[in-house]
MARZASE-499909 format. One record per residue (C-alpha): residue in three letters; y, z, x; residue number from 0. Coordinates in Angstrom, 2 decimals, decimal comma. Last residue first. Layout:
N
(ketor 'ALA'; (Y; Z; X); NUM)
...
//
This chain:
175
(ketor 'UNK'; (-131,77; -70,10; -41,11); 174)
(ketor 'UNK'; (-128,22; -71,20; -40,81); 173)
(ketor 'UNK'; (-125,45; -68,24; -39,27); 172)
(ketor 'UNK'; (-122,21; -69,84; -40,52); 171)
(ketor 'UNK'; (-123,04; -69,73; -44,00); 170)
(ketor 'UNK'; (-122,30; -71,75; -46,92); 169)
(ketor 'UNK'; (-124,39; -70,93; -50,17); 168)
(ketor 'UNK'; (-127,37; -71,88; -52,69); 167)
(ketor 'UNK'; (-129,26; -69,53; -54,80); 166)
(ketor 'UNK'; (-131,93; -68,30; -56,64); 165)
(ketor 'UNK'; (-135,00; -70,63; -55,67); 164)
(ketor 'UNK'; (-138,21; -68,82; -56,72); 163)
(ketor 'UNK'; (-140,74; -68,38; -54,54); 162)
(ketor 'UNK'; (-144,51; -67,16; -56,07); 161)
(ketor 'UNK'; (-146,33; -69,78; -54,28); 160)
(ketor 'UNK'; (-145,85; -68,40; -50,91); 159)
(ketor 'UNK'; (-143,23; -68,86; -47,93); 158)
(ketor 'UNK'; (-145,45; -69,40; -44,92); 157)
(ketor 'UNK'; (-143,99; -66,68; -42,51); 156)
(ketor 'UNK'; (-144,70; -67,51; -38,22); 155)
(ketor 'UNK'; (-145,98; -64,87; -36,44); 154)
(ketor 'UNK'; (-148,72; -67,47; -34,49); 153)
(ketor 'UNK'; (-151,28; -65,27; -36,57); 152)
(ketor 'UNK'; (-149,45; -66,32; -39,73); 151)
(ketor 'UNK'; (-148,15; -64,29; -41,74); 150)
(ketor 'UNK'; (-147,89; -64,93; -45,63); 149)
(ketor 'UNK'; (-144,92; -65,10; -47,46); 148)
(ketor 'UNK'; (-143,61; -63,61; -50,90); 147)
(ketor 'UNK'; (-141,02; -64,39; -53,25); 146)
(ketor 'UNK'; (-137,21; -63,90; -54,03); 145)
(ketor 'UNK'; (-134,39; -66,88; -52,86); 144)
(ketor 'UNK'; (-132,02; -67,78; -50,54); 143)
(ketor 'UNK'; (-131,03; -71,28; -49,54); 142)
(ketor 'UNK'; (-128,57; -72,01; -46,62); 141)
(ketor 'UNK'; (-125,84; -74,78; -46,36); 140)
(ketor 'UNK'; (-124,01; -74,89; -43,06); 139)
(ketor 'UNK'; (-120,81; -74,01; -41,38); 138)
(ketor 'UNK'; (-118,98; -75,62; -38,17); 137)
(ketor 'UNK'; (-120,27; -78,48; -38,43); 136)
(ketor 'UNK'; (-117,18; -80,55; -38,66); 135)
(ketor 'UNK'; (-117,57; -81,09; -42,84); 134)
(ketor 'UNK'; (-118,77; -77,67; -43,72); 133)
(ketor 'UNK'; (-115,59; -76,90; -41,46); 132)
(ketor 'UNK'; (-113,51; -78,80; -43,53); 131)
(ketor 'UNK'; (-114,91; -77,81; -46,66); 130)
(ketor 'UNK'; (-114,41; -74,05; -45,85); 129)
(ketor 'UNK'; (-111,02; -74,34; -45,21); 128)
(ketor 'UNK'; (-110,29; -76,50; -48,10); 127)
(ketor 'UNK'; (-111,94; -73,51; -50,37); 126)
(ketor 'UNK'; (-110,41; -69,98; -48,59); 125)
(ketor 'UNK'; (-107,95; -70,05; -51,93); 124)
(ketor 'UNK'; (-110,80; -70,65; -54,72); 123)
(ketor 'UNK'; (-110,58; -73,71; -56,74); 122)
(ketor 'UNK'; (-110,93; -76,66; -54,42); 121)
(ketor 'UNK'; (-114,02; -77,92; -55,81); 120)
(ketor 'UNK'; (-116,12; -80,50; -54,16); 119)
(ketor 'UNK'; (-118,94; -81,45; -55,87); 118)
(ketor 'UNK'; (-122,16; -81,42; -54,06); 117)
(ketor 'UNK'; (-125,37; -83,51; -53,38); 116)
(ketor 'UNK'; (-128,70; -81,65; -52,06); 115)
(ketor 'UNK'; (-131,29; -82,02; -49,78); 114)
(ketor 'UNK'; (-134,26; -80,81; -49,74); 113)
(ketor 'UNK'; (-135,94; -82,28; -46,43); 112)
(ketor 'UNK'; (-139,31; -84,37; -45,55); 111)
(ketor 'UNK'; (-137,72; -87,96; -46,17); 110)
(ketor 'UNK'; (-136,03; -86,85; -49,36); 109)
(ketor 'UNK'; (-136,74; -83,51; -51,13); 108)
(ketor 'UNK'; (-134,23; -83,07; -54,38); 107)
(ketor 'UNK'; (-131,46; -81,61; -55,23); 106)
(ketor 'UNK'; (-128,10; -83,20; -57,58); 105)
(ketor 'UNK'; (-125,35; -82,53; -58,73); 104)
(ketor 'UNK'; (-124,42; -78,86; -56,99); 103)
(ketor 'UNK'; (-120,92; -78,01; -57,82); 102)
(ketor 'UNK'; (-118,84; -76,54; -55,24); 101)
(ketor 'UNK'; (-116,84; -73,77; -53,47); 100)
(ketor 'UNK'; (-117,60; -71,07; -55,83); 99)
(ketor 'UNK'; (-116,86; -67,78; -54,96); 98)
(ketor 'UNK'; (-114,43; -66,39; -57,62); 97)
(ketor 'UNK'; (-117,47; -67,46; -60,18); 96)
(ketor 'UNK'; (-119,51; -64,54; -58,44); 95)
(ketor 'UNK'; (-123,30; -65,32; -58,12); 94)
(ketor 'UNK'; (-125,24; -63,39; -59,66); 93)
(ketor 'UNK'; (-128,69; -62,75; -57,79); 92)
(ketor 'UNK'; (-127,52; -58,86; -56,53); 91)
(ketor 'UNK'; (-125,01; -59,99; -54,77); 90)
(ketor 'UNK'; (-124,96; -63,73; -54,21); 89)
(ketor 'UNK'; (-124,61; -64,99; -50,84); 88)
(ketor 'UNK'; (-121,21; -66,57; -49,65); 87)
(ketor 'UNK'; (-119,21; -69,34; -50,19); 86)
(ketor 'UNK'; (-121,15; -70,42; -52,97); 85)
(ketor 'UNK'; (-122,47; -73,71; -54,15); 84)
(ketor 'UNK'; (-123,11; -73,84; -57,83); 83)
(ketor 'UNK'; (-125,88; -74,93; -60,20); 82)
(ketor 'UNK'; (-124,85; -74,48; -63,88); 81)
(ketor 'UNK'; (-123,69; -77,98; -64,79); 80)
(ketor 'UNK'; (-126,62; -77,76; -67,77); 79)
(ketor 'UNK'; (-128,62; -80,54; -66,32); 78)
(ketor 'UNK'; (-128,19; -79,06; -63,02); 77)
(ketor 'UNK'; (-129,27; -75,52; -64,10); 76)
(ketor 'UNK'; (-132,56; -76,19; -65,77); 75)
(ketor 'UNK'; (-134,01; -79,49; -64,93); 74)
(ketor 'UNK'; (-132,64; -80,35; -61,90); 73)
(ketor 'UNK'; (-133,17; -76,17; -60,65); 72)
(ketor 'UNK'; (-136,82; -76,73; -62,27); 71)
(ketor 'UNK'; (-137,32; -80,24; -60,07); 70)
(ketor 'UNK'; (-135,31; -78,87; -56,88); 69)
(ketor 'UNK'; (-138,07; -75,82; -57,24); 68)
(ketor 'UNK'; (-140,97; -77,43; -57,54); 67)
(ketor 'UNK'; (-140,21; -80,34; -54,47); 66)
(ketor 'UNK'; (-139,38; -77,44; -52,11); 65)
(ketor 'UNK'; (-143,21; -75,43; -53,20); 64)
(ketor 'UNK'; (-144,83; -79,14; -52,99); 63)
(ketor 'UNK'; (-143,43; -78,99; -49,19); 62)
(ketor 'UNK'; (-144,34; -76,58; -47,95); 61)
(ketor 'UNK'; (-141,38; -73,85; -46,84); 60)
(ketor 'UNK'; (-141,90; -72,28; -43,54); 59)
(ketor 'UNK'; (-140,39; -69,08; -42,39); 58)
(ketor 'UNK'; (-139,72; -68,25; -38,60); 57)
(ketor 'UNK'; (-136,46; -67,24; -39,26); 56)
(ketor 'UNK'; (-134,51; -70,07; -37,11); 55)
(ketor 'UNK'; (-136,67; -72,41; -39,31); 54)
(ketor 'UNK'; (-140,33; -73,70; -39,11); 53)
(ketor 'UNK'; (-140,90; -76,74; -40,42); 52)
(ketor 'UNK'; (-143,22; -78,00; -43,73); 51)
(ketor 'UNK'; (-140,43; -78,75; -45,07); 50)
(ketor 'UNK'; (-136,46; -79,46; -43,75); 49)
(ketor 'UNK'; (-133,81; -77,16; -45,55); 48)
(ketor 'UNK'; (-130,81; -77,66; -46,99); 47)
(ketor 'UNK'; (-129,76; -81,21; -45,71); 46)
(ketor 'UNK'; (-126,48; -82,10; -47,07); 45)
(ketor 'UNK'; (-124,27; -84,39; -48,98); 44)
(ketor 'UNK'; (-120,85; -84,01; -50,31); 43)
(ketor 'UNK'; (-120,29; -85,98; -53,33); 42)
(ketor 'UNK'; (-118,91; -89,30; -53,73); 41)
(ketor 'UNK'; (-121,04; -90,71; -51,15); 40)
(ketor 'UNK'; (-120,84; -91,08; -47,29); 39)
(ketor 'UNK'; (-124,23; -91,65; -45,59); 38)
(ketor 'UNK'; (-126,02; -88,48; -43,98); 37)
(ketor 'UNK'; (-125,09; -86,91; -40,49); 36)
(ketor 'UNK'; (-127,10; -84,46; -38,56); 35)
(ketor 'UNK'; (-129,63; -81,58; -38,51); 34)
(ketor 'UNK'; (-127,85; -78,82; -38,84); 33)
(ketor 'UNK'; (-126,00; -80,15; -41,82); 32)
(ketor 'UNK'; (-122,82; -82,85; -42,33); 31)
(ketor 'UNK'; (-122,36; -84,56; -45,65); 30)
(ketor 'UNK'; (-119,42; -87,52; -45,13); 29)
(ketor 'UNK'; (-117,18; -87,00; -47,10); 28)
(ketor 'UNK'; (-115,52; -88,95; -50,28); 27)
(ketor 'UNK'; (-113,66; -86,58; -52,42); 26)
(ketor 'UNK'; (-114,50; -85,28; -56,10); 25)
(ketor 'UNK'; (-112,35; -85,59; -59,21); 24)
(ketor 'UNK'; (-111,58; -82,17; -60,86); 23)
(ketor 'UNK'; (-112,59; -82,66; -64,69); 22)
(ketor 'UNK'; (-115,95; -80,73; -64,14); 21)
(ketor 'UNK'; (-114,13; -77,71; -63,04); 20)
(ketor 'UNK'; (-112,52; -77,40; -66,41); 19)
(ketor 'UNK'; (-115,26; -77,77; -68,73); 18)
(ketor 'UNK'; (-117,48; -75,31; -66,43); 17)
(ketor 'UNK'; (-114,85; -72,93; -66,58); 16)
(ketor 'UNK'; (-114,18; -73,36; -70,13); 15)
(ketor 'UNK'; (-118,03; -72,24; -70,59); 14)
(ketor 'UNK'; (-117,69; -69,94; -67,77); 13)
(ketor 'UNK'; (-114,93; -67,35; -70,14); 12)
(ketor 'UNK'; (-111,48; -67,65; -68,15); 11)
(ketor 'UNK'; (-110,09; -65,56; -65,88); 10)
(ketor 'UNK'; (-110,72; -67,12; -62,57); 9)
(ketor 'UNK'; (-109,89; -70,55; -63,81); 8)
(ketor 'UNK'; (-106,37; -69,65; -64,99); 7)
(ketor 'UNK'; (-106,31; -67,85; -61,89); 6)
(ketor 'UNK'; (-106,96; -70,87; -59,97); 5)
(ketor 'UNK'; (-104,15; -73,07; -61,94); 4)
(ketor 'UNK'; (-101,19; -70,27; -61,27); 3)
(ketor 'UNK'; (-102,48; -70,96; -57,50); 2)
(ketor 'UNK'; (-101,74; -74,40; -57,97); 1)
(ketor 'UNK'; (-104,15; -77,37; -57,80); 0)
//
């Protein structure tokens, strides 16, 4: 894709956007997260987060909160090609079309984890760069979202019913 063809994509209104990025065929990786190697497929695979586990934050997600919000995201912004992986966090919950490195097709919780299945997209300059290291390791997928958590006496944060899944992005520091 050229650059003239990115800022075509940068500038136009996200219903051509989504038409557009869903024509760009996807890749065969193989998904790499923190916690090791899933089979190849045509999208990009990965673990986001393993339930009922502590992560490097000390919050645990159970799993029937997980399974809740990979059904609603399925339901509600997969269905509609609205679920996007960014190459950063969102500010402010939006998440910048400019920062898009792929789209999410499908999330649920397999064998204890949410996992997830992306799209490549090699729309944004920094993209292939990304992928690659997404693909060595290098980089991971993290989750953010807005709830509460409870603390538990061992100091470790049991996310709470109230969670809602707001985005999905690379990062090189996982949780």
């Amino acid at each position: 894709m050229s650059k003239a063809d990115t800022t075509d994509i940068i500038n136009m209104n996200r219903r051509n956007f989504i038409q557009k990025i869903s024509m760009i065929v996807p890749m065969t990786v193989i998904g790499v997260s923190t916690i090791g190697f899933l089979p190849r497929s045509e999208d990009l695979m990965v673990i986001v987060q393993v339930v009922d586990t502590p992560n490097k934050n000390n919050h645990i997600y159970p799993k029937h909160l997980l399974e809740r919000e990979a059904k609603r995201w399925t339901n509600e912004l997969i269905a509609e090609g609205r679920a996007f992986l960014g190459s950063k966090p969102p500010v402010d919950g939006t998440l910048n079309l400019c920062n898009i490195l792929g789209q999410i097709t499908k999330m649920e919780v397999s064998n204890n984890a949410l996992v997830i299945s992306i799209k490549k997209l090699e729309i944004i300059p920094h993209s292939t760069m990304m992928w690659k290291c997404l693909e060595r390791g290098e980089l991971q997928v993290r989750m953010g979202g807005i709830g509460s958590f409870t603390k538990r006496i061992d100091g470790k944060l049991i996310i709470n019913d109230d969670y809602e899944l707001t985005s999905i992005f690379v990062t090189s520091d996982p949780a």
